[in-house]
C-alpha positions as CSV (number, residue, x, y, z in Angstrom):
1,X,-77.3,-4.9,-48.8
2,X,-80.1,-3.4,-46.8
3,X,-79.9,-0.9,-44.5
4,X,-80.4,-3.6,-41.3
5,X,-77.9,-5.8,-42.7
6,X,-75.1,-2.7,-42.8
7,X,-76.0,-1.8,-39.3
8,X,-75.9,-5.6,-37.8
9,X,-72.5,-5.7,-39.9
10,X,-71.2,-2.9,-38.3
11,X,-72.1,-4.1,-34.6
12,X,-70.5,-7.4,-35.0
13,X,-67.7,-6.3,-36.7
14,X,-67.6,-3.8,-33.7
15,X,-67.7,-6.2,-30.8
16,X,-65.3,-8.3,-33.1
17,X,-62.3,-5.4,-32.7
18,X,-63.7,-4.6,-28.7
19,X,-62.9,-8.2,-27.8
20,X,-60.0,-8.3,-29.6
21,X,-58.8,-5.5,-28.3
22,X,-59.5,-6.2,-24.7
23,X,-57.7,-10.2,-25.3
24,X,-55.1,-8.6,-27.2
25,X,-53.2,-7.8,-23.9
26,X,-53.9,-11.0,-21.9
27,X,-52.4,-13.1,-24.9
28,X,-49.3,-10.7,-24.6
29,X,-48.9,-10.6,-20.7
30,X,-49.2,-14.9,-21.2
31,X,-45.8,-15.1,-22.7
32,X,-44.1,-12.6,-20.4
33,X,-45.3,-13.9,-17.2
34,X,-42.0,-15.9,-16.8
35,X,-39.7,-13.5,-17.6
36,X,-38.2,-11.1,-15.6
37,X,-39.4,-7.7,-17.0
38,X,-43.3,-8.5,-15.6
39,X,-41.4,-8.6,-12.2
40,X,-39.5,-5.5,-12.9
41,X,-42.4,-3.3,-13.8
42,X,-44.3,-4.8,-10.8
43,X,-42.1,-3.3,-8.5
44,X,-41.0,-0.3,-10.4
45,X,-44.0,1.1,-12.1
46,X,-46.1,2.3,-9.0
47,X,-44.2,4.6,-7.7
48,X,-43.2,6.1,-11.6
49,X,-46.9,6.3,-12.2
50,X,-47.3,8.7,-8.9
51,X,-44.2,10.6,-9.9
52,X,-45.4,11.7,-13.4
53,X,-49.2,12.5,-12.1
54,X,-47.7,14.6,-9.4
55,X,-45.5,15.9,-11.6
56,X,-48.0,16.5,-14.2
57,X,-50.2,18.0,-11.7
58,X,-48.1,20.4,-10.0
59,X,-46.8,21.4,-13.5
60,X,-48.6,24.7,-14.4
61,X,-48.8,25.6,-10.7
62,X,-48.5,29.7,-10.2
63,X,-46.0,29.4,-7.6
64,X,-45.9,32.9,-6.4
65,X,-49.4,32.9,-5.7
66,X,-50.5,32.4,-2.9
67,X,-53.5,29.6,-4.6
68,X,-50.6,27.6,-5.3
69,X,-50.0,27.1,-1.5
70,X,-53.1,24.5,-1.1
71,X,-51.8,21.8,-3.7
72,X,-48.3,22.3,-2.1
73,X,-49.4,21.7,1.6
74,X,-51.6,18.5,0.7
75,X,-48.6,17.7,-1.2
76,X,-46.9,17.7,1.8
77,X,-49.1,16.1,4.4
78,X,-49.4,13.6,1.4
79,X,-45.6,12.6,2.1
80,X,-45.3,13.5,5.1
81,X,-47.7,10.5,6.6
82,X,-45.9,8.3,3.8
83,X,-42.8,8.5,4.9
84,X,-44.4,8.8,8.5
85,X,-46.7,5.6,8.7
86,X,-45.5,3.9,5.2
87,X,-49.6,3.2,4.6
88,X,-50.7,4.2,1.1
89,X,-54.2,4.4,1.7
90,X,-53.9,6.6,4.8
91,X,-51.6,9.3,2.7
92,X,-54.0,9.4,0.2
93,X,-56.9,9.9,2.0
94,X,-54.9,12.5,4.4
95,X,-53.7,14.6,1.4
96,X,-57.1,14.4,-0.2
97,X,-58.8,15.6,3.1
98,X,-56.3,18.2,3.6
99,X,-56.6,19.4,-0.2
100,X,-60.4,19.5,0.7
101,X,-60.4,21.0,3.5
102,X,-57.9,24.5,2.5
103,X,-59.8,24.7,-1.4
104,X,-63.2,25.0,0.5
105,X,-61.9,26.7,3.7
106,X,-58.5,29.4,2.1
107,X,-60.6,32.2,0.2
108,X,-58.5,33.0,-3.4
109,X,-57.7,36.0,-4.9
């Protein structure tokens, strides 16, 4: 086999295992839409998914420094206008401009 043959081989068989790959899930989700797990992850799943980031995030935060204070207070206006305004976009975008504001604004050590 020549050398152009082996590398057209290896593209389609490529693009073969991407597609299949990428309609691998769809097929799966098709038989679960009717049952009731689909529903339970709906509902369930977004706030787990924020849980473990923050979680992961904050996870090898120095807390007796005083760096560690920025994360922590975005954290917290993060929350706070959650539990304040019950908007997801508006917390995000508050703790994000608050993050942004102290890591540019609070000098470090």
């Amino acid at each position: 086999m020549s050398e152009t043959h082996s590398a057209i081989a290896a593209v389609l068989v490529a693009a073969a295992v991407t597609w299949g790959l990428r309609a691998l899930p769809f097929a799966a989700l098709a038989t679960m839409r009717t049952g009731d797990t689909v529903d339970y992850f709906s509902t369930r799943m977004p706030a787990g998914v924020m849980i473990i980031l923050a979680v992961y995030s904050l996870s090898d935060l120095p807390l007796p420094q005083p760096q560690s204070l920025v994360p922590l207070t975005a954290l917290a206006v993060t929350v706070g206008l959650h539990l304040w305004r019950g908007n997801a976009l508006l917390s995000i975008l508050g703790g994000t401009t608050v993050h942004v504001v102290l890591s540019s604004t609070v000098p470090t050590p």
